[in-house]
MARSESE-526730 format. One line per field, with one value per residue (C-alpha): residue in three letters; y, z, x. Coordinates in nm, 3 decimals. Each point is the difference from the previous one (the first is absolute). Example, Ala and Ser with C-alpha at 12.3 -4.5 7.8 and 13.67 -1.06 7.14 Angstrom:
BEGIN
type <- [ALA  SER] $
north <- [-0.450  0.344] $
up <- [0.780  -0.066] $
east <- [1.230  0.137] $
END
This chain:
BEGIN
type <- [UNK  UNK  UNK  UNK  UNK  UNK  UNK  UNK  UNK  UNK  UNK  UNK  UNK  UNK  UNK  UNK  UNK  UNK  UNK  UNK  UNK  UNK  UNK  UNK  UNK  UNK  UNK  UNK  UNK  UNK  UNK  UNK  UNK  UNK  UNK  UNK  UNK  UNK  UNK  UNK  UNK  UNK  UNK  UNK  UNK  UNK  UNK  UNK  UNK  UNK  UNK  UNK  UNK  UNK  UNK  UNK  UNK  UNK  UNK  UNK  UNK  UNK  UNK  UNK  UNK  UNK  UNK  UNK  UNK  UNK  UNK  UNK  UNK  UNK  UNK  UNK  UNK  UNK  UNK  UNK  UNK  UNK  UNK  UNK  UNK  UNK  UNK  UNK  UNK  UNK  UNK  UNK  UNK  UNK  UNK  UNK  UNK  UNK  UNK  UNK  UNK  UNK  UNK  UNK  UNK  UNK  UNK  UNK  UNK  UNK  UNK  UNK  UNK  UNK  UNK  UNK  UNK  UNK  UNK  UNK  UNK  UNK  UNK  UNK  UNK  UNK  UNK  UNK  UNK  UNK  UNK  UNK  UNK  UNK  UNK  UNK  UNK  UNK  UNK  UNK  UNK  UNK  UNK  UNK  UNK  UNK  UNK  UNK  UNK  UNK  UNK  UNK  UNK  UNK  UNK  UNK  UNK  UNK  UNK  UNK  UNK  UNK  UNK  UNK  UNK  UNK  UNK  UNK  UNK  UNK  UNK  UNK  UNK  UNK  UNK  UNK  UNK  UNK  UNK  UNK  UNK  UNK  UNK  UNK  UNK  UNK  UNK  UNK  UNK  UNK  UNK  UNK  UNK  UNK  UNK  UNK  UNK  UNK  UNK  UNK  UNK  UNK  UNK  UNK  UNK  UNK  UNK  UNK  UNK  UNK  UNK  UNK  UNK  UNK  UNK  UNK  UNK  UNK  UNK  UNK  UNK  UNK  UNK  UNK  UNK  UNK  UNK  UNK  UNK  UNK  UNK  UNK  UNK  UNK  UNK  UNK  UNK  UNK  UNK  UNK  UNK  UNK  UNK  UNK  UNK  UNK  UNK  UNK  UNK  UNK  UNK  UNK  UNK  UNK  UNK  UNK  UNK  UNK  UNK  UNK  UNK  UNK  UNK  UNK  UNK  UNK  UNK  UNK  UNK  UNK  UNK  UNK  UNK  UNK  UNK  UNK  UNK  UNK  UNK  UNK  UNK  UNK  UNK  UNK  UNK  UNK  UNK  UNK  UNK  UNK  UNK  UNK  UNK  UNK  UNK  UNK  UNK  UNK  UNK  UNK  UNK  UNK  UNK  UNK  UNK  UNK  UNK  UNK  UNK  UNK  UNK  UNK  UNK  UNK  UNK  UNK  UNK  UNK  UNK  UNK  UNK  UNK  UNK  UNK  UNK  UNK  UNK  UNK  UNK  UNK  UNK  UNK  UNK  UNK  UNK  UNK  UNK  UNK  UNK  UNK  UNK  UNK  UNK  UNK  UNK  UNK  UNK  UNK  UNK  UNK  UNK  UNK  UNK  UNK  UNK  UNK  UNK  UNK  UNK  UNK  UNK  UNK  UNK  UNK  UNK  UNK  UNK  UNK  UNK  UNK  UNK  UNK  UNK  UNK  UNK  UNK  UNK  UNK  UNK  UNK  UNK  UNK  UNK  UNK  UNK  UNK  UNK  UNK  UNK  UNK  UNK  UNK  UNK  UNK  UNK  UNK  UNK  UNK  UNK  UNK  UNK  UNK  UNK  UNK  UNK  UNK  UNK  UNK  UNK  UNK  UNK  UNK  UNK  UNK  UNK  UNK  UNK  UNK  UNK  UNK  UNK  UNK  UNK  UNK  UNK  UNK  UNK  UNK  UNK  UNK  UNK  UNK  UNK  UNK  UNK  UNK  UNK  UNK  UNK  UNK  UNK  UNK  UNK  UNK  UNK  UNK  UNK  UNK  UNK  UNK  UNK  UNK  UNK  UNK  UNK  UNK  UNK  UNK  UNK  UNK  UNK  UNK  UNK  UNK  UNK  UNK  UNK  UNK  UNK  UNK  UNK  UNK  UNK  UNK  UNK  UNK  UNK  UNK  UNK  UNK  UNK  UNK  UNK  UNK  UNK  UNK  UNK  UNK  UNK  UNK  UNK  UNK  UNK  UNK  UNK  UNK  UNK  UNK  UNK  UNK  UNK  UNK  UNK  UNK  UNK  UNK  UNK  UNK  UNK  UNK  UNK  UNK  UNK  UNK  UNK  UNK  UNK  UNK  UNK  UNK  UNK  UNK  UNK  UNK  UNK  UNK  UNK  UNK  UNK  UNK  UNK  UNK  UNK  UNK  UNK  UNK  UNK  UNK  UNK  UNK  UNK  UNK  UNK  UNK  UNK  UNK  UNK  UNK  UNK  UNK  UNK  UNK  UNK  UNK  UNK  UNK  UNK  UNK  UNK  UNK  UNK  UNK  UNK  UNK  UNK  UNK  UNK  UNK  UNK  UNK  UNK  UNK  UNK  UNK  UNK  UNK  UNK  UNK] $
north <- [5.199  0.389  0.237  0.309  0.349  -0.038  -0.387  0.096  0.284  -0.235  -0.232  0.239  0.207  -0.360  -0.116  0.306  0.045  -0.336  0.069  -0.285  0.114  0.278  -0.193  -0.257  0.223  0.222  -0.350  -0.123  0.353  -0.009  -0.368  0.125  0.317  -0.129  -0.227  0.250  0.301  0.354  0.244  -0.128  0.216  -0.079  0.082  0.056  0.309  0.294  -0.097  -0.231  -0.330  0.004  -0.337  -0.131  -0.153  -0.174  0.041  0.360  0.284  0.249  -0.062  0.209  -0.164  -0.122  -0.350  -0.178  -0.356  -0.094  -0.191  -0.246  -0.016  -0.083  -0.244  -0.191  0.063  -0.214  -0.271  -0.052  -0.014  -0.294  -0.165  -0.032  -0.066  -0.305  -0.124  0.002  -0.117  -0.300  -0.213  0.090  -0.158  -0.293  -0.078  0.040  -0.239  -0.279  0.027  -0.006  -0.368  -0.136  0.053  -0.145  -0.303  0.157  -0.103  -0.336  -0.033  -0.130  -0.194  -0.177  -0.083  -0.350  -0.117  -0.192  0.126  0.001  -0.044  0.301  -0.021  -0.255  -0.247  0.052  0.362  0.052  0.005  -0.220  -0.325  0.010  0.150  -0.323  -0.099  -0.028  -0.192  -0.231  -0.052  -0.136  0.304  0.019  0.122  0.316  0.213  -0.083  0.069  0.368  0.193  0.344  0.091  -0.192  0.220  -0.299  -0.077  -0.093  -0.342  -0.238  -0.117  -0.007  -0.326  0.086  -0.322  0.073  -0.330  -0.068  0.430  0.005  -0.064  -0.160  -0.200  0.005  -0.201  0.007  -0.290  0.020  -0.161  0.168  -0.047  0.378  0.114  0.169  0.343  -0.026  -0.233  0.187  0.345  -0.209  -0.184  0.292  0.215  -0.245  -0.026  0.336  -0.023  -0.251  -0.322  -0.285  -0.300  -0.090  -0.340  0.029  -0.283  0.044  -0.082  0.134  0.319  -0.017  -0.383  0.092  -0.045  0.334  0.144  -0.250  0.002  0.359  -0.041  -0.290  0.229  0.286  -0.073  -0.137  -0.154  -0.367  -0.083  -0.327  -0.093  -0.213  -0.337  -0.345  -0.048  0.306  -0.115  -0.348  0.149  0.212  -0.208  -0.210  0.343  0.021  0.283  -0.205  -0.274  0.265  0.095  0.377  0.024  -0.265  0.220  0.202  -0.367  -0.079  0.321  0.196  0.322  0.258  -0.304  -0.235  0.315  0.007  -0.372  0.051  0.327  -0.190  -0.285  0.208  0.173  -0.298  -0.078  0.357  -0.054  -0.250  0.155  0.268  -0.148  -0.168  0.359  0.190  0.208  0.174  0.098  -0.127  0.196  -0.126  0.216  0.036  0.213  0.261  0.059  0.245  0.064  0.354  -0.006  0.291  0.122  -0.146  0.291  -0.094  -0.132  -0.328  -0.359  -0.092  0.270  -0.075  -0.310  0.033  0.231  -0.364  -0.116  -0.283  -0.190  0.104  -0.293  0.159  0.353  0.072  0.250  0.162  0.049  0.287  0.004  0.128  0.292  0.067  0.296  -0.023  -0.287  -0.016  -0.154  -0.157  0.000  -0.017  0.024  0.320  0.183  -0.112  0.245  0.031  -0.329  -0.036  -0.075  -0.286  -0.051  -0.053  0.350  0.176  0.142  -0.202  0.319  0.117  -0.384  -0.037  0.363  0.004  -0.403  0.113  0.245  -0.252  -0.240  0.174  -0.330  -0.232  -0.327  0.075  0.310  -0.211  -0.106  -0.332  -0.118  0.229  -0.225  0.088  -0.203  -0.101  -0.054  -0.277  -0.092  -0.285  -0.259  -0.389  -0.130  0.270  -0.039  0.177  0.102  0.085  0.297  0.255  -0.149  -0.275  -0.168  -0.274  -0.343  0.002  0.365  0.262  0.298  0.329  0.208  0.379  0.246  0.281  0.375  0.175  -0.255  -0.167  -0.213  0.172  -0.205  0.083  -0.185  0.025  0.314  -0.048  -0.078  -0.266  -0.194  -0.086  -0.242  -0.126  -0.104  -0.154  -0.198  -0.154  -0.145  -0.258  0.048  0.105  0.368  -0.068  0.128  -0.365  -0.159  0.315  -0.057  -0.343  0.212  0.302  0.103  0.330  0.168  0.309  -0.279  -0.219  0.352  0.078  -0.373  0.011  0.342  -0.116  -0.307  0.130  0.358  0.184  0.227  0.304  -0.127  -0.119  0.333  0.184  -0.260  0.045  0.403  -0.022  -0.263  0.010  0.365  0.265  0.282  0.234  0.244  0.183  -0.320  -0.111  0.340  -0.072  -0.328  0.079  0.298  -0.210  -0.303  -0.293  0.069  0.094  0.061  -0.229  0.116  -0.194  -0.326  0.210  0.208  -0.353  -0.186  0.327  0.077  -0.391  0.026  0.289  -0.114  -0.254  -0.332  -0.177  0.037  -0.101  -0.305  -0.088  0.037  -0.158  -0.333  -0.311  -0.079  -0.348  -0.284  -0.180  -0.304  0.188  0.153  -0.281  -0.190  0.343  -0.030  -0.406  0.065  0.334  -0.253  -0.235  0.243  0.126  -0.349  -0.103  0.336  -0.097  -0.346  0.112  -0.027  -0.324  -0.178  0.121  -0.119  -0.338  0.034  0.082  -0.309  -0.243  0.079  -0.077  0.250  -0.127  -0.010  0.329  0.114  -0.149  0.251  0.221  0.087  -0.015  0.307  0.214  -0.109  0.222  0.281  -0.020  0.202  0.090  0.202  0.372  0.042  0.330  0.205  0.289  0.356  0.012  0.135  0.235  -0.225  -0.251  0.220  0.130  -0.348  -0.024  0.353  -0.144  -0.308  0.167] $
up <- [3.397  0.047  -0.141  0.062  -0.226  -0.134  -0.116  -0.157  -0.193  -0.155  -0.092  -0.170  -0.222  -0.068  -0.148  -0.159  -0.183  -0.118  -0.144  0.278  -0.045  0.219  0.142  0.167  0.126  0.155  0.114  0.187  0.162  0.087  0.216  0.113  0.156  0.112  0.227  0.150  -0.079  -0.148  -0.318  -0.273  -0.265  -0.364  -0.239  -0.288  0.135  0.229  0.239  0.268  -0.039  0.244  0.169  0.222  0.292  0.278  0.223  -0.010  -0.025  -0.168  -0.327  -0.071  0.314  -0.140  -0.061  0.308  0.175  0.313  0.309  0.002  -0.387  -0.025  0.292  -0.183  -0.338  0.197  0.108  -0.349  -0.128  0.251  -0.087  -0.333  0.060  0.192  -0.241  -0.243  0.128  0.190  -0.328  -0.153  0.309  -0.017  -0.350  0.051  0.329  -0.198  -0.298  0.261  0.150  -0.284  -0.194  0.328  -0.012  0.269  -0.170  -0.091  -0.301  0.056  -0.278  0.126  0.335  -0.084  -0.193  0.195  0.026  -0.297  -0.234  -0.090  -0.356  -0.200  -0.113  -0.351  -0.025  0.000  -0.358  0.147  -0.065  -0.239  -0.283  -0.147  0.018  -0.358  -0.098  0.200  0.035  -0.317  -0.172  0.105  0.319  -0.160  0.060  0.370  0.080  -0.020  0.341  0.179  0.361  0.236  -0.052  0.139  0.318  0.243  0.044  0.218  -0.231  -0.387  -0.065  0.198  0.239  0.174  0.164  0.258  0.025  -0.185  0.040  -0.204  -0.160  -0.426  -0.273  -0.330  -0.270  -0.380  -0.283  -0.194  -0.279  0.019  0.093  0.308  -0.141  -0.010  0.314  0.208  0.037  -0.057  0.386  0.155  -0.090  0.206  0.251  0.081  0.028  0.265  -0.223  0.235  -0.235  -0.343  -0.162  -0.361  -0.271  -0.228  -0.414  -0.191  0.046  0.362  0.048  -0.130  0.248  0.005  0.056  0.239  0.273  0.021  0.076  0.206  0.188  0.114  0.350  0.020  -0.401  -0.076  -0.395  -0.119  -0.346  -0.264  0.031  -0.077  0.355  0.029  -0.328  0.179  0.316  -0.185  -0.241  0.319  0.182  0.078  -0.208  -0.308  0.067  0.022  -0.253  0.074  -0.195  -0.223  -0.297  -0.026  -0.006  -0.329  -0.140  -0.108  0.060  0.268  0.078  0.128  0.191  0.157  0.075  0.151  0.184  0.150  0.116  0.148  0.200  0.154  0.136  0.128  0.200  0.211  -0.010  0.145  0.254  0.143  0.014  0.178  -0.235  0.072  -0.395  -0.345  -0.320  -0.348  -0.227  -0.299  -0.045  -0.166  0.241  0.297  0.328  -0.010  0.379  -0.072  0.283  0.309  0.250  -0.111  -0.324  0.123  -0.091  0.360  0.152  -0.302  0.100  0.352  -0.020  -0.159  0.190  0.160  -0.167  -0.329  -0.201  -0.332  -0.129  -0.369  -0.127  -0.358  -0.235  -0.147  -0.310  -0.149  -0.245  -0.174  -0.128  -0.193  -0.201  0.165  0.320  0.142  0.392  0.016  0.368  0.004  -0.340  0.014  0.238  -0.179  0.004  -0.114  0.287  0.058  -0.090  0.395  0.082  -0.233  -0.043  -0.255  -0.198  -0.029  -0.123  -0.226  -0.130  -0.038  -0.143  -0.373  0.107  0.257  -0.247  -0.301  -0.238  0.214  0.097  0.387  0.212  0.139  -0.230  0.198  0.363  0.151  0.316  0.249  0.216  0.356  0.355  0.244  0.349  0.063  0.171  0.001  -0.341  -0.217  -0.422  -0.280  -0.202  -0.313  0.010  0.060  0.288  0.325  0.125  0.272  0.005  0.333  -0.068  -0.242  0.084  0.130  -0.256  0.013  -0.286  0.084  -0.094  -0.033  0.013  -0.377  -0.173  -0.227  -0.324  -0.194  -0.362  -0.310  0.174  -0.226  -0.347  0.063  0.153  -0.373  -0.115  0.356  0.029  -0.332  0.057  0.293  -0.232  -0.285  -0.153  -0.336  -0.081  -0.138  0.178  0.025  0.183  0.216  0.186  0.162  0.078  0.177  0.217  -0.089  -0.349  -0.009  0.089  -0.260  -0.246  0.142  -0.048  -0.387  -0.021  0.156  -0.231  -0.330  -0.005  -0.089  0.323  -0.121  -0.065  0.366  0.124  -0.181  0.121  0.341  -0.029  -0.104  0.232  0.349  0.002  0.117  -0.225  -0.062  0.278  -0.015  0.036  0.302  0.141  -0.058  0.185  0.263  0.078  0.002  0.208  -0.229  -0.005  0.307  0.139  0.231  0.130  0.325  -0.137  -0.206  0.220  0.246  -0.229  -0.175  0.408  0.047  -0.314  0.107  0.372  -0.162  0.088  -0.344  -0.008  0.346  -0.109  -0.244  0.137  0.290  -0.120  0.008  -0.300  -0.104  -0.047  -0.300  0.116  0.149  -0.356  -0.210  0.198  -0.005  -0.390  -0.030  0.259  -0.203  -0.338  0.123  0.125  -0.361  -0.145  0.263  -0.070  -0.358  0.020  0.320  -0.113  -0.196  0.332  0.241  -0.271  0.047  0.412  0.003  -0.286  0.236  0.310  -0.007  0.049  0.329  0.149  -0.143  0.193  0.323  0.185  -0.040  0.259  -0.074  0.162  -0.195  -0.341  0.054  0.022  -0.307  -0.280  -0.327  -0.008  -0.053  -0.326  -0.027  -0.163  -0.188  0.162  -0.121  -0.349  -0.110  -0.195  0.318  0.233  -0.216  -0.021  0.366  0.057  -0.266  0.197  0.309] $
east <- [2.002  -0.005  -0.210  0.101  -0.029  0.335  -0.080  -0.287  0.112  0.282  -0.242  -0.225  0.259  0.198  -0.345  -0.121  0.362  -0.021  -0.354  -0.214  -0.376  -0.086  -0.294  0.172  0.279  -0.291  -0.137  0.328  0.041  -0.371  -0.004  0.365  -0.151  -0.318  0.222  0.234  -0.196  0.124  0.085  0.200  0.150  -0.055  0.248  -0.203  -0.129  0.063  -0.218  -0.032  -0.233  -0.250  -0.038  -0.310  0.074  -0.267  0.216  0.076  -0.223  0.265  0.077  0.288  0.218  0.375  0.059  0.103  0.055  -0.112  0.152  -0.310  0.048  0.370  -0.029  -0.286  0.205  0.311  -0.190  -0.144  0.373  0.067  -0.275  0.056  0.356  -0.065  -0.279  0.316  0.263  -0.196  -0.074  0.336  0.206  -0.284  0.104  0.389  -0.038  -0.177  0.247  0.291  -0.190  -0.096  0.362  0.202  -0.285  -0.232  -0.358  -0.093  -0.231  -0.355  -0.008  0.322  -0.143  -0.182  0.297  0.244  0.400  0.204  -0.342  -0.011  0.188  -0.165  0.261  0.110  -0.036  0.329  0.244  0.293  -0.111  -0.298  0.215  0.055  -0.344  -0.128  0.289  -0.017  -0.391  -0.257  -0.077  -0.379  0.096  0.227  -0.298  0.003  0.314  -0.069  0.077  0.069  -0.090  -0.275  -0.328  -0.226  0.186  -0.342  0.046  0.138  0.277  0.051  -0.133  -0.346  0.008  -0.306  0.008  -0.301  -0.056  -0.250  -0.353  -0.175  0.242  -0.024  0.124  0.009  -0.020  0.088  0.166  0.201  0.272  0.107  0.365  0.099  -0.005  -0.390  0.002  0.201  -0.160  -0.392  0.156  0.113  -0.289  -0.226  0.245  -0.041  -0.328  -0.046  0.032  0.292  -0.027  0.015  -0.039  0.172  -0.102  0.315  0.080  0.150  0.214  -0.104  0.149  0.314  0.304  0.074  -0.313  -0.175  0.325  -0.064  -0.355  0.120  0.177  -0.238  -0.201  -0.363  0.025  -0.048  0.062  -0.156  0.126  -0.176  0.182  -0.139  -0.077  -0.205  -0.169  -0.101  -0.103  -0.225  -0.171  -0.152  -0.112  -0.373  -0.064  0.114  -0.229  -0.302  -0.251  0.054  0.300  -0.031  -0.107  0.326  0.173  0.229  -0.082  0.373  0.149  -0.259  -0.190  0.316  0.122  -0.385  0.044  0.375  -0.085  -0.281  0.212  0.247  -0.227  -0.102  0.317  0.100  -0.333  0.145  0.330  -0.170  -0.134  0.341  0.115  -0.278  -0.122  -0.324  -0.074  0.128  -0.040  0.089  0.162  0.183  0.339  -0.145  -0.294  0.073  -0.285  -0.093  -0.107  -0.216  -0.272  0.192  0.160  0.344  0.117  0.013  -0.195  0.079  -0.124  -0.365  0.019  -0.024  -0.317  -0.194  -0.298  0.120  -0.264  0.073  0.174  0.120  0.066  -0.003  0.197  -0.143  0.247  0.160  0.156  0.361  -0.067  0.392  0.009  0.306  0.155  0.327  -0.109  0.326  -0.091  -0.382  -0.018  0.176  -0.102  -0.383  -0.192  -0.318  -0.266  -0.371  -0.245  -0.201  -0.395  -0.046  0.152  -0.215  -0.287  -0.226  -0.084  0.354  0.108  -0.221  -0.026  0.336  0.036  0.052  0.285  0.172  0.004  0.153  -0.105  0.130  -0.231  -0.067  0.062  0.325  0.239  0.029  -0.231  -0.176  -0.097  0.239  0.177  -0.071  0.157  -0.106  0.018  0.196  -0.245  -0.067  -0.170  0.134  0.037  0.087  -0.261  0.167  0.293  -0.208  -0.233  0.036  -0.302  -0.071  -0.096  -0.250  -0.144  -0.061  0.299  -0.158  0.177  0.012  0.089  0.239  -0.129  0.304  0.311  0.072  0.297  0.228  0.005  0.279  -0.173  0.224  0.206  0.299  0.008  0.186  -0.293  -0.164  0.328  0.036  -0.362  0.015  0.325  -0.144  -0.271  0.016  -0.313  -0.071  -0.085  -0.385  -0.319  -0.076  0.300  0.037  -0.321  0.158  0.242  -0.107  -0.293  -0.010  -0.058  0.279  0.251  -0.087  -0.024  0.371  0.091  -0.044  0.142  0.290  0.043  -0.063  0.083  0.320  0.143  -0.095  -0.316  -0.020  0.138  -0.330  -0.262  0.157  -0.028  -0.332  -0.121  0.168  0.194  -0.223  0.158  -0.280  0.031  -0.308  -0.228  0.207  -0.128  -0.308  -0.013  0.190  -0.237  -0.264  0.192  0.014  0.403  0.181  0.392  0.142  0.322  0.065  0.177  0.179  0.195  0.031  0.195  0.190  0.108  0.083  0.204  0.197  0.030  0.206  -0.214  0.006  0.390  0.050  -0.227  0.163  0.378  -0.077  -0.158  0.233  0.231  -0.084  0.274  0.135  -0.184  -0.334  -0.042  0.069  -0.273  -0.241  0.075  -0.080  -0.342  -0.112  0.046  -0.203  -0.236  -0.087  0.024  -0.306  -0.188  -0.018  -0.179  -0.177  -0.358  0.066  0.154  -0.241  -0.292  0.167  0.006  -0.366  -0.129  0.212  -0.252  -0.357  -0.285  -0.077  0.366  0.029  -0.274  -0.009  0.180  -0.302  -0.278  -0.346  -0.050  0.248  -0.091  -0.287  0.205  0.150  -0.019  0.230  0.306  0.004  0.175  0.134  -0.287  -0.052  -0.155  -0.384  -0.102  -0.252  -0.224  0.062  -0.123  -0.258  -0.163  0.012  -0.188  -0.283  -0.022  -0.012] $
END
């Protein structure tokens, strides 16, 4: 770091020849100087550049360094010697450890030995997967390297860890590549237990041993004697539900969803469960608003005191009409009535809407969570009540359920082959509750596929991009990427493979029975109405009702059917009544 008169004058004919702007060469030679003080020639002229110094009162003295100044000029060297080589040998010591195994991963550190790799992520022995498997689960068997290695082990076994303990009740006829990653999702999030009500797909041998098989899930199936047991239930000898009674298709799902709560109440209860939820498979808890993305870590924040929770719904807005995987190509839903503002729902109703019937395509009542206690009921599928009290319910601000609502075009022919009634305006209305299912219903029975494929552009896909813009400036839309990446990163970790592979094979005998019960199964589900009709007529009003309290009939009221998000001429009416 010298500056002496020979230094200098390098520096200033090297910069001059090569044409650097004389101010900043005078500039450099100026600070230089001022430091170490003296006369520096200029080659550009004759004559020497005079140079003021502070410290010097001569100003024609030759350029010269000091013993104080080349002392203080060595120590700076060292200095910044040290300050470089000391992060360098830092980095080449913690390569060195953590290539010979030196540093253990934090992430690792809860995990117990050998947990680490998630089974199944290897290539060895899932290669022959999806030929050997039903070919629903092909788009499960898709792996590469663990990128969601933070739990215990693969199959999320809680066990008694966590606090408070969650289940989850549904009935579903879906297969287990909706199941599956639907499970898992709320497994992740705190959910241990999961009462499954199986037909269909979902009671098929090969499906239902693999559910069988994964920790903390019970699978009831729809057998005669589940049929019997149910049709002398309390709830079916109530008033409350007796409406929805005999009616086909959305109504006898109401009735069975209803009944099968019942019993995962008490199933509940032998287990130790602190809440139950009811959902279906293509509803996901978006735990929003708790300080972790967690619904046991929302839950646990409830007043103790505080019976129910409702979560408002929001709903699936596809913006594409090649949907295959709705839970991990859907990020962008329409917000519920209770999380906005009126003036921006009701402002905005003739956008959200785009000539639909209701701002929903299907409920907009949510769904709710409730505390496992003494005296607790269904209320319908969207609600529980009690028989001794009326629940202190609380509505959630920020936290919602996902409702993935006709997210694949699929979901038209599927709905409609589920149904037997006949495509007219008249015969739909026994058969649906709500008025864009009973629109898709008849769309789906009488028109061609391309036809379909148009009213399903125009009426669920959101394709014009500049009014989703607009609405999702202003709220009524939203992205929701968290159960997105969850069950891409489960995927990929290899969990639905390792699942599947690891589920018990089934023998020759075990299948053929599986086969005869599923048979007889479907054969019961399709006179299920008629026989329990004959159950109830054989039982007189008053044995029928003698199991009641006279203090609890007072606390009864009708089910919540699943109900449409309010109108504007509905509210309107309302404000002029006000």
């Amino acid at each position: 770091m010298r500056c002496d008169s020979m230094i200098v004058d390098s520096f200033v004919t090297y910069s001059l020849h090569y044409h650097t702007n004389r101010e900043i060469v005078e500039r450099v030679v100026v600070a230089c100087v001022n430091r170490f003080g003296g006369l520096v020639p200029f080659p550009s002229s004759t004559t020497t550049m005079p140079i003021t110094n502070h410290h010097h009162n001569n100003l024609h003295t030759p350029l010269r360094s000091t013993p104080s100044s080349s002392s203080s000029n060595s120590f700076t060297s060292k200095i910044l010697l040290l300050l470089t080589l000391l992060p360098v040998s830092l980095a080449t010591i913690a390569f060195i450890l953590q290539w010979r195994g030196g540093i253990t991963d934090p992430s690792t550190l809860l995990s117990p030995h050998g947990s680490h790799r998630l089974p199944g992520t290897g290539s060895s022995h899932l290669s022959p997967l999806s030929h050997s498997r039903s070919s629903d689960c092909l788009n499960l068997a898709r792996s590469s390297s663990p990128s969601f290695p933070y739990y215990h082990n693969w199959k999320l076994d809680f066990g008694d860890s966590l606090t408070p303990k969650i289940c989850v009740t549904t009935s579903t006829s879906a297969g287990l590549e909706q199941i599956l990653p639907w499970m898992f999702y709320h497994k992740v999030i705190g959910v241990t237990n999961f009462f499954l009500f199986v037909e269909g797909k979902a009671a098929k041998p090969e499906v239902s041993k693999i559910l069988e098989s994964i920790p903390g899930v019970k699978v009831i199936y729809r057998t005669r004697k589940l049929e019997e047991q149910q049709a002398k239930s309390r709830i079916w000898n109530e008033t409350w539900l007796a409406s929805f009674f005999y009616k086909p298709c959305n109504y006898e799902l109401f009735v069975k969803q209803s009944l099968n709560m019942e019993m995962a109440i008490v199933m509940a209860k032998d287990t130790g469960m602190d809440w139950i939820l009811h959902l279906d498979t293509d509803e996901l808890i978006h735990p929003a608003g708790a300080r972790e993305y967690s619904l046991r870590q929302l839950l646990l924040d409830v007043p103790g005191n505080v019976d129910m929770v409702i979560f408002p719904n929001y709903e699936s807005s596809v913006e594409r009409e090649d949907i295959k995987e709705p839970f991990s190509e859907v990020s962008m839903f329409k917000k519920n009535y209770d999380h906005l503002p009126k003036d921006t729902y009701f402002g905005m109703y003739k956008d959200s809407v785009r000539g639909n019937p209701n701002y929903f395509l299907t409920y907009g009542n949510g769904k709710s969570a409730a505390r496992v206690q003494d005296h607790l009921r269904p209320n319908g599928a969207h609600r529980w009540h009690n028989y001794m009290k009326t629940p202190n319910e609380i509505k959630l601000e920020e936290a919602a359920v996902l409702h993935y609502t006709y997210a694949k075009f699929s979901d038209l022919t599927s709905r409609r082959d589920r149904c037997g009634c006949k495509p007219t305006k008249e015969d739909v209305k026994r058969c649906f509750m709500l008025e864009f299912d009973r629109s898709a219903f008849i769309i789906a029975s009488t028109a061609t596929e391309e036809e379909m494929m148009k009213w399903y552009s125009e009426h669920v896909v959101w394709g014009d991009k500049e009014l989703k813009i607009k609405l999702l400036r202003k709220g009524i839309l939203t992205r929701i990427y968290t159960p997105m990446v969850i069950i891409q990163s489960l995927r990929e970790s290899g969990v639905f493979s390792s699942i599947i592979a690891s589920a018990p094979t089934l023998s020759k005998e075990t299948f053929l029975h599986s086969i005869d019960s599923s048979n007889s199964t479907r054969a019961v589900a399709s006179v299920s109405l008629p026989s329990r009709k004959v159950v109830r007529t054989k039982e007189s009003q008053a044995t029928a009702r003698k199991v009641l309290d006279l203090e609890s009939v007072v606390f009864q009221e009708v089910a919540v059917p699943p109900l449409s998000p309010p109108g504007v001429v509905e509210d309107s009416n309302l404000g002029s009544h006000a």
